[in-house]
Every structure is written in C-alpha cells, then in structure tokens.
C-alpha positions as CSV (number, residue, x, y, z in Angstrom):
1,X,-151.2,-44.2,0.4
2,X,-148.7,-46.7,1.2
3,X,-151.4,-49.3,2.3
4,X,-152.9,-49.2,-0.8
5,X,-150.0,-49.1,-2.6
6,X,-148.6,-52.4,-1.0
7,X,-152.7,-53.9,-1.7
8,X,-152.1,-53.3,-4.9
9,X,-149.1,-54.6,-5.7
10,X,-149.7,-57.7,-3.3
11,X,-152.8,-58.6,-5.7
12,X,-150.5,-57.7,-8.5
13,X,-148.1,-60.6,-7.3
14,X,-150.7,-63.2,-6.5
15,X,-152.1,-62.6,-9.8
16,X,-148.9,-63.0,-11.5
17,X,-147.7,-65.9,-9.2
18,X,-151.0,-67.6,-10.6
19,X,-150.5,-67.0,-13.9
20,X,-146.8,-68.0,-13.7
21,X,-148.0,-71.5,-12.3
22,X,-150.3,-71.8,-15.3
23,X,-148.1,-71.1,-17.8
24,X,-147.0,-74.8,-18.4
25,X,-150.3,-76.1,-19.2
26,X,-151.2,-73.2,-20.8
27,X,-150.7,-72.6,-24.9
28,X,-150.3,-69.2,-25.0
29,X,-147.4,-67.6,-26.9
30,X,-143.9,-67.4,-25.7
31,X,-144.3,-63.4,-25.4
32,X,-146.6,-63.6,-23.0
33,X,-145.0,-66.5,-21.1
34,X,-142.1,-64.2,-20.7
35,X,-143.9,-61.4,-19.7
36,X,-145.7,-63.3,-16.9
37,X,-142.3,-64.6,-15.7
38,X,-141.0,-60.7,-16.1
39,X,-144.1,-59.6,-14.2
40,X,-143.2,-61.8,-11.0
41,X,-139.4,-61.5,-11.0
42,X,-139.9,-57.3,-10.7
43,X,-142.4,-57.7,-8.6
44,X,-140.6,-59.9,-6.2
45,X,-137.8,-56.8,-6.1
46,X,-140.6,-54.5,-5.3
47,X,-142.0,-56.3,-2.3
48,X,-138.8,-55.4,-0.3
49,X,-138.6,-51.7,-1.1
50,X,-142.0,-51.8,-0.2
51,X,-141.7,-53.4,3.0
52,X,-138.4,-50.5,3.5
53,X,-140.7,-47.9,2.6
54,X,-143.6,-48.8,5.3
55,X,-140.9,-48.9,7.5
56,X,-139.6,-45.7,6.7
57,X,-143.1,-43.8,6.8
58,X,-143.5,-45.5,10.1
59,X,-140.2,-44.8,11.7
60,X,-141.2,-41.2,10.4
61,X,-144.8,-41.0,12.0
62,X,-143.0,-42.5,15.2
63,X,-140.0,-39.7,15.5
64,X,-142.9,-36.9,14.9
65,X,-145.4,-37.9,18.0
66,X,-142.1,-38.2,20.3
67,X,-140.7,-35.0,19.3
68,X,-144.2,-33.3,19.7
69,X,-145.0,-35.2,22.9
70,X,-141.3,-34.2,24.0
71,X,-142.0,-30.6,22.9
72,X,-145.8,-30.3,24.7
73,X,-144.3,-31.8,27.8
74,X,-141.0,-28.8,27.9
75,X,-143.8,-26.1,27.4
76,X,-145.8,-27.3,29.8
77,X,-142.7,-27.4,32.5
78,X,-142.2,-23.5,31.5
C-alpha cells in the first residue's frame, strides 16, 4: 500500500514539476497557473511524510520479525 502510494504521488510530482516548468510559455489562465504552483508546493510537503511513513512501516515490519525470531528461539530453549 505504501509503495504505491509513494508511485503515485512521485508521478503526481513529476507531472506537476512539468507542468510548473511550462507554465511561462504557456497561455493558460492565472487559475490554473496557481493551481500548478499549489499542486507542487503540497506536494513537496508530502514527499517527506511519505519518506517518515516508509520508514515507520519499516521500522515496524523490522521490530515484529525480531520479536518473533526472539520469541521462537525462548520456546525452543524450553
């Protein structure tokens, strides 16, 4: 879920990021000038808490395989 999240939102930036570059030769209304600009400011603020919450899920997956690892390897010893 998270990987695709973070595909999606990467193609959401790069998208963005190319429309943004566009937008001076382009002669499209101010509205949607400022929307593009909008679009790639929030999603500049996303791509951390994204990157925070990958982290998160993996520091997560990681604590869970130690403690079941440490809990096979006491009931083994018993």
């Amino acid at each position: 879920m998270v990987t695709i999240s973070g595909v999606g939102i990467a193609y959401l930036l790069h998208l963005n990021q190319k429309l943004f570059k566009k937008r001076a030769n382009s002669i499209k209304n101010l509205t949607f000038r400022y929307q593009v600009s909008e679009n790639v400011r929030s999603f500049e603020i996303l791509v951390p808490m994204l990157i925070m919450l990958l982290l998160g899920c993996l520091m997560t997956v990681f604590v869970y395989l130690t403690m079941a690892q440490l809990k096979a390897s006491l009931t083994s010893k018993s």
